[in-house]
C-alpha positions in Angstrom: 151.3 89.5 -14.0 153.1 92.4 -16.4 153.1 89.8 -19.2 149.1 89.4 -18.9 149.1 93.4 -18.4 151.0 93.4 -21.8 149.0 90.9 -23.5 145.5 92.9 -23.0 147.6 95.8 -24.4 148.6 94.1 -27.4 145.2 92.8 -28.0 144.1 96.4 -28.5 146.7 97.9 -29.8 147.4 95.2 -32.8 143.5 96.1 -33.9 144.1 99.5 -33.5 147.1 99.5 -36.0 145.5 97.3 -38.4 142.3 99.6 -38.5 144.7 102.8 -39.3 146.4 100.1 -41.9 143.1 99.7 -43.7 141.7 103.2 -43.6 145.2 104.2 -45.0 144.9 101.8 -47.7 141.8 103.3 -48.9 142.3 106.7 -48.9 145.7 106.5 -51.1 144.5 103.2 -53.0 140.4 104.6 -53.7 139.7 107.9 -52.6 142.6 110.4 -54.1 143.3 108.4 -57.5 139.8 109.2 -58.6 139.8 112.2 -56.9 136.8 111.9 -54.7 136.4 113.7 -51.4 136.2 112.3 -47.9 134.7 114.1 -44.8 136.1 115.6 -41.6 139.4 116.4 -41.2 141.1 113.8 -43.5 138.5 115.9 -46.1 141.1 118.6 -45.6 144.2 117.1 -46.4 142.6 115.3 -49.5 141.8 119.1 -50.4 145.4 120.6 -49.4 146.7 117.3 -51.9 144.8 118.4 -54.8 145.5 121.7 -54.2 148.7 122.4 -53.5 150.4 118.6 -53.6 151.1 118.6 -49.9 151.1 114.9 -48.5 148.6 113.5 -46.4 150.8 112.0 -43.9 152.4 115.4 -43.8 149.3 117.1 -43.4 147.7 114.6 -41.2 149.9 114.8 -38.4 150.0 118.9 -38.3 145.9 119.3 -38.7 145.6 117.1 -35.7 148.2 118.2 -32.8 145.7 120.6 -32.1 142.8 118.2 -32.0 144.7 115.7 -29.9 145.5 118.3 -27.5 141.4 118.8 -26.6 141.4 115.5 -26.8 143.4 114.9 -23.7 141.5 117.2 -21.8 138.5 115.9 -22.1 138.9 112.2 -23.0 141.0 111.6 -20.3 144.6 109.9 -20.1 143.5 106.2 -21.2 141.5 106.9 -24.2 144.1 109.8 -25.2 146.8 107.1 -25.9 145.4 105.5 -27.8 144.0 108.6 -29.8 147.5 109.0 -30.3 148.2 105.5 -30.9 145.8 105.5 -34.0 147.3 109.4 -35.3 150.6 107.9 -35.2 150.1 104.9 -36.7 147.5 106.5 -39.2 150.3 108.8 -40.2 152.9 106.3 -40.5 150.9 104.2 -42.8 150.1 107.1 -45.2 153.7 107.9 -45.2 154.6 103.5 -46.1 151.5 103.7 -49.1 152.8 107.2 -50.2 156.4 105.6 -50.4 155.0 102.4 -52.3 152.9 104.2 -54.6 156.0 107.0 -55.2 158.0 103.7 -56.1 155.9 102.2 -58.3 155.6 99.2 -56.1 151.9 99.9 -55.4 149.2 100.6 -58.3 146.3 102.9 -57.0 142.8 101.6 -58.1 142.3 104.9 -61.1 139.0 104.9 -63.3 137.7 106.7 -65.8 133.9 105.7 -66.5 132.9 103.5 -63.4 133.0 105.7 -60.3 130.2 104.1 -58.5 132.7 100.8 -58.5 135.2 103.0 -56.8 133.0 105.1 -54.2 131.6 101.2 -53.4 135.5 100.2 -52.6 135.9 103.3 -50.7 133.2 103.2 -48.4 133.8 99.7 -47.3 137.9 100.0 -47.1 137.4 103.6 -45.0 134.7 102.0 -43.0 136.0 98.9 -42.0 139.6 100.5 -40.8 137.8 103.2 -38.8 135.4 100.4 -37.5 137.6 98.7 -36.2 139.6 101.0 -35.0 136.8 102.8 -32.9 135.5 98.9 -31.4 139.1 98.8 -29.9 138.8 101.7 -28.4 140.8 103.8 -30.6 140.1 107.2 -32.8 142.0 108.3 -36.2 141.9 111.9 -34.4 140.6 114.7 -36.4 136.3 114.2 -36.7 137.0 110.8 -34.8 137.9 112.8 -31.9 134.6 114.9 -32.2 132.2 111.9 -32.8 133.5 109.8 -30.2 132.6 113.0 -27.4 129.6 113.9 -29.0 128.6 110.0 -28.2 129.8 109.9 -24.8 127.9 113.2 -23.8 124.9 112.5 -26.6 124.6 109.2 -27.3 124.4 109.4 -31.3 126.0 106.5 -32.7 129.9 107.7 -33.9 128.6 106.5 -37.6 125.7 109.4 -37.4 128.1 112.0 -35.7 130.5 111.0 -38.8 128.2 110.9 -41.4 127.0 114.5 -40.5 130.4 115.8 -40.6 131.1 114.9 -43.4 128.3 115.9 -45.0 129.5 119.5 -44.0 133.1 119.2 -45.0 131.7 118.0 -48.7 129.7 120.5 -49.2 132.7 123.5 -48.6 134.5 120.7 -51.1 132.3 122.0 -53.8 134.3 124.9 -54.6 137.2 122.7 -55.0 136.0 120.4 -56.8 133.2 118.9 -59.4 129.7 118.1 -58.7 129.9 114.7 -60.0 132.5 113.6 -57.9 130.8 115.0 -54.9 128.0 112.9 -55.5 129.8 109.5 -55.9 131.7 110.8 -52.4 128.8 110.7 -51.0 128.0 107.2 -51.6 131.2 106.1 -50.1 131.0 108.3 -47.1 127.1 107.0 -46.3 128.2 103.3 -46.7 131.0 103.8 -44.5 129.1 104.7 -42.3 127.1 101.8 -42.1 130.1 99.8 -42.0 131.7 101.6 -39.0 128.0 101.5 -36.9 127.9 97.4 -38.4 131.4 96.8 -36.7 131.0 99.0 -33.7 127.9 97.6 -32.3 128.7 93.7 -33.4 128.7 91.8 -36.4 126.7 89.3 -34.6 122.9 89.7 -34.6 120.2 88.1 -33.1 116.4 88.3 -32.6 114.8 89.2 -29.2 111.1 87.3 -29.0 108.7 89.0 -26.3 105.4 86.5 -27.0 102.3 87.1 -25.0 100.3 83.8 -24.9 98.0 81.5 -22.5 100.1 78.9 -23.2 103.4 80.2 -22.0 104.6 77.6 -19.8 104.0 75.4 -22.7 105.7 77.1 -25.4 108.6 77.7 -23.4 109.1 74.3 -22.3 109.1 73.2 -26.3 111.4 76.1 -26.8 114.1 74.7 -24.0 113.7 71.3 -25.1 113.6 71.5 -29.4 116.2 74.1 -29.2 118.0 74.2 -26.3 117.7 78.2 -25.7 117.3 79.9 -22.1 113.6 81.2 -22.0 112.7 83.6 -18.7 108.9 83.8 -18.1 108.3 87.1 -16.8 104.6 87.7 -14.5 102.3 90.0 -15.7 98.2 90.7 -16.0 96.1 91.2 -18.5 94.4 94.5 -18.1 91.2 93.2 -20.0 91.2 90.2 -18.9 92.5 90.6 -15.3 93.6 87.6 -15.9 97.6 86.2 -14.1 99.9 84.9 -17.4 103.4 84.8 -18.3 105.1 86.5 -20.5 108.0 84.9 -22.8 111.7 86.7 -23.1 113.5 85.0 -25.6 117.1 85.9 -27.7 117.6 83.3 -30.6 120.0 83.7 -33.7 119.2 84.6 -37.2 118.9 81.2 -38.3 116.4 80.4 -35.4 113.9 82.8 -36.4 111.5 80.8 -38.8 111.7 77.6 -36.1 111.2 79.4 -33.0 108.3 81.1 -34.7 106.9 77.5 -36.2 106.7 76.3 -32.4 105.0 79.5 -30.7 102.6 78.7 -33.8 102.2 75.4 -33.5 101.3 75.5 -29.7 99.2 79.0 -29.7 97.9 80.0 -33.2 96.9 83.5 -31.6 100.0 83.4 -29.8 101.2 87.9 -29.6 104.3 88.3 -30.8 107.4 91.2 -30.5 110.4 90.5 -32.4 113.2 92.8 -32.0 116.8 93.6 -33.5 119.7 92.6 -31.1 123.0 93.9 -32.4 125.2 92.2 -29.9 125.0 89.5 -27.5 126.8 88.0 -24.7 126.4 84.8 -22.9 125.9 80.8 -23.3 125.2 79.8 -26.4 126.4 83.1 -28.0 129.6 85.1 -27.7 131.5 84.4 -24.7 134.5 87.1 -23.6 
C-alpha cells in the first residue's frame, strides 16, 4: 500500500522536477545571454544579474521565502509542498546550469542580429517547464504563487494571470534596460503563455458537435455505426414549430471533423450545426486515466 502511496508521489514529483529543469534551461541558456527580460519575480533576479552580477539561484531562493511563506497559508499544506518542491528544485537547477556554463561545459545560445530567433526559443523553453510544472500540480513560487490563487478564487487561466504580470514587471524593466530588447521580451513572454494555458488545459483537443435536425435518430445511428463514436440524443421542442425532436451531443477528434460533418450533410442538407473547442477529454475512445 506505501509503495503505491510512493508511486503516485513519484509520478508528480518526477514532472515537477523536470518542468523546473526546463524553465531553468531557458532562462540561463535564452533569456540572460541576450539579455532579454522575463516577468514576475524571476524578472527581478534577471534584473539583480545584470545589475549587480548576483546569481539567480542565489537570488531566487531569497526573493521567494517570503512568497512561500503566504503561500502556505493560503494554499494549504498539500499544494505548499510541492510549491516548495518546484523553488527547491528550480533553485538547484539554476545553481547545476550556472556551474556548467561557469565551466565551460555548457554554451549559452548568444546573438547579435536575430533576436526574434531567441525570444521564439525562450518562450517555448520557459513555457513548456512552467507548463508542466503547473499540470502536475506544482508552482515555480514567486508570480506562480500569485497566478495559481488568483485562479482558484477568480478563475482566469494561470497563462492570463502570468501574462499580466509580467507585463508589469517589464515595463519597470525599462529603466534598466533598452527598448528593443523589451520588445522581443515580450514575444517570448506572450508565447509562453500560450504554451503554459496549451499544456495546462491538455494537448489533446477535440470538437463538440451540438446538430439540431429532423433527422436525428438517423444521423446518429450513421454516426455510431461509420464511426463508432457515442452519440446522446437529448429531447427538446421547437419553439416555432412546437414540434418534439432530438437534439444531437457529439465529441469527435480533430481528424473526425470534415467526416462527421460529410454524414450530418449527407442525411440532412439543412441539418443546424454548433461546433465547439474541447481542450481536454476523458473517456472511451479518448484519454483514459
Amino acid at each position: 500500500m506505501k509503495s503505491i502511496k510512493w508511486l503516485g508521489q513519484l509520478q508528480l514529483i518526477i514532472p515537477i522536477m523536470l518542468g523546473t529543469a526546463i524553465y531553468a534551461f531557458g532562462l540561463l541558456y535564452f533569456i540572460i545571454p541576450n539579455e532579454l527580460m522575463e516577468g514576475g519575480v524571476t524578472g527581478i533576479t534577471v534584473l539583480l544579474n545584470y545589475a549587480f552580477h548576483i546569481a539567480p539561484s542565489i537570488s531566487t531562493i531569497v526573493i521567494n521565502i517570503p512568497l512561500f511563506l503566504l503561500g502556505m497559508k493560503i494554499l494549504g499544506k498539500r499544494q505548499s509542498i510541492y510549491t516548495g518542491l518546484g523553488i527547491v528544485s528550480l533553485t538547484l537547477f539554476l545553481w547545476l546550469f550556472e556551474l556548467l556554463i561557469d565551466k565551460g561545459w555548457m554554451i549559452p545560445f548568444r546573438t547579435e542580429h536575430d533576436y526574434i530567433l531567441a525570444s521564439l526559443y525562450a518562450g517555448v523553453t520557459l513555457g513548456t517547464g512552467l507548463g508542466i510544472v503547473f499540470r502536475f500540480g506544482g508552482t515555480t513560487g514567486g508570480s506562480d504563487i500569485i497566478a495559481r490563487i488568483v485562479n482558484r478564487k477568480l478563475g482566469f487561466s494561470m497563462g492570463q494571470v502570468i501574462l499580466s504580470l509580467d507585463i508589469l514587471i517589464i515595463g519597470l524593466s525599462l529603466f534598466f534596460i533598452p527598448l528593443e530588447r523589451i520588445l522581443y521580451t515580450l514575444v517570448a513572454v506572450f508565447i509562453a503563455s500560450k504554451v503554459i494555458d496549451f499544456i495546462q488545459e491538455g494537448a489533446y483537443a477535440a470538437r463538440a458537435f451540438t446538430i439540431i435536425s429532423d433527422q436525428a435518430e438517423n444521423i446518429a445511428g450513421r454516426i455510431t455505426v461509420d464511426m463508432e463514436r457515442g452519440v446522446t440524443l437529448i429531447p427538446a421542442i421547437g419553439v416555432y414549430s412546437k414540434k418534439a425532436k432530438h437534439i444531437i451531443y457529439c465529441v469527435v477528434s480533430r481528424q473526425e471533423i470534415r467526416r462527421l460533418t460529410g454524414i450530418v450533410k449527407s442525411v440532412d442538407p439543412k441539418a443546424f450545426m454548433i461546433i465547439n473547442d474541447v481542450n481536454d477529454v476523458h473517456g472511451e475512445g479518448f484519454k483514459e486515466e
